[in-house]
N, C-alpha and C positions, 0 to 999 in steps of 0.2 A: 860408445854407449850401447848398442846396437850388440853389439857381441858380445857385451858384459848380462843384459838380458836376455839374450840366446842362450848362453853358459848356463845363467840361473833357473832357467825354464827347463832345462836339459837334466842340470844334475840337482837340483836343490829345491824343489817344489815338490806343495804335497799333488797324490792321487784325489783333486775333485772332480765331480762330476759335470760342472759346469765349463765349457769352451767359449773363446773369444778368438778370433783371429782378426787384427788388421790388417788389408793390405790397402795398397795406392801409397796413397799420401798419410803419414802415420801421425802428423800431428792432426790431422782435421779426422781423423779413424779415433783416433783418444778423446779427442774434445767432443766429440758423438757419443764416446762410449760411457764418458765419465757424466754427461750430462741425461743417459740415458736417451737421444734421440736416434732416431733409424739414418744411417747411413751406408750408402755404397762403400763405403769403406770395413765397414765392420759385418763381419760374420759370428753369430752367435748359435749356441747348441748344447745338446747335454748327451750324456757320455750314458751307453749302456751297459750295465752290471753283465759281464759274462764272462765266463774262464777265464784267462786269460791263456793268452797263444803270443809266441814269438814271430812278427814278422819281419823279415829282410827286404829291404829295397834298394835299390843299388839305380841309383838316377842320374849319373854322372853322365851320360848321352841323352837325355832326353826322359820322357814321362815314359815310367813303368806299367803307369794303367791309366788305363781307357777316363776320361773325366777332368 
């Protein structure tokens, strides 16, 4: 299930402006997000309108950047 919604997030969604990311524990990340309450698990954000640029990251050894 988990790579069926990575695929779909990858190649079949639209461009919003709005982000969510859960991590940890993904059921208790959802049942926060869908209920609207603040959880460590969910990270929320909004995307800024700007050029757009190509960028490559190649993380197969480790984190590419700093954060």
């Amino acid at each position: 299930m988990v790579d069926d919604v990575g695929a779909a997030l990858a190649h079949h969604r639209e461009r919003l402006s709005e982000r969510v990311v859960v991590t940890g524990n993904l059921e208790s990340g959802l049942a926060a997000l869908v209920a609207g309450t603040p959880s460590d698990h969910v990270v929320r954000g909004t995307a800024i309108a700007t050029e757009a640029n190509v960028v490559f990251v190649f993380s197969g050894n480790g984190s590419q950047w700093a954060g």
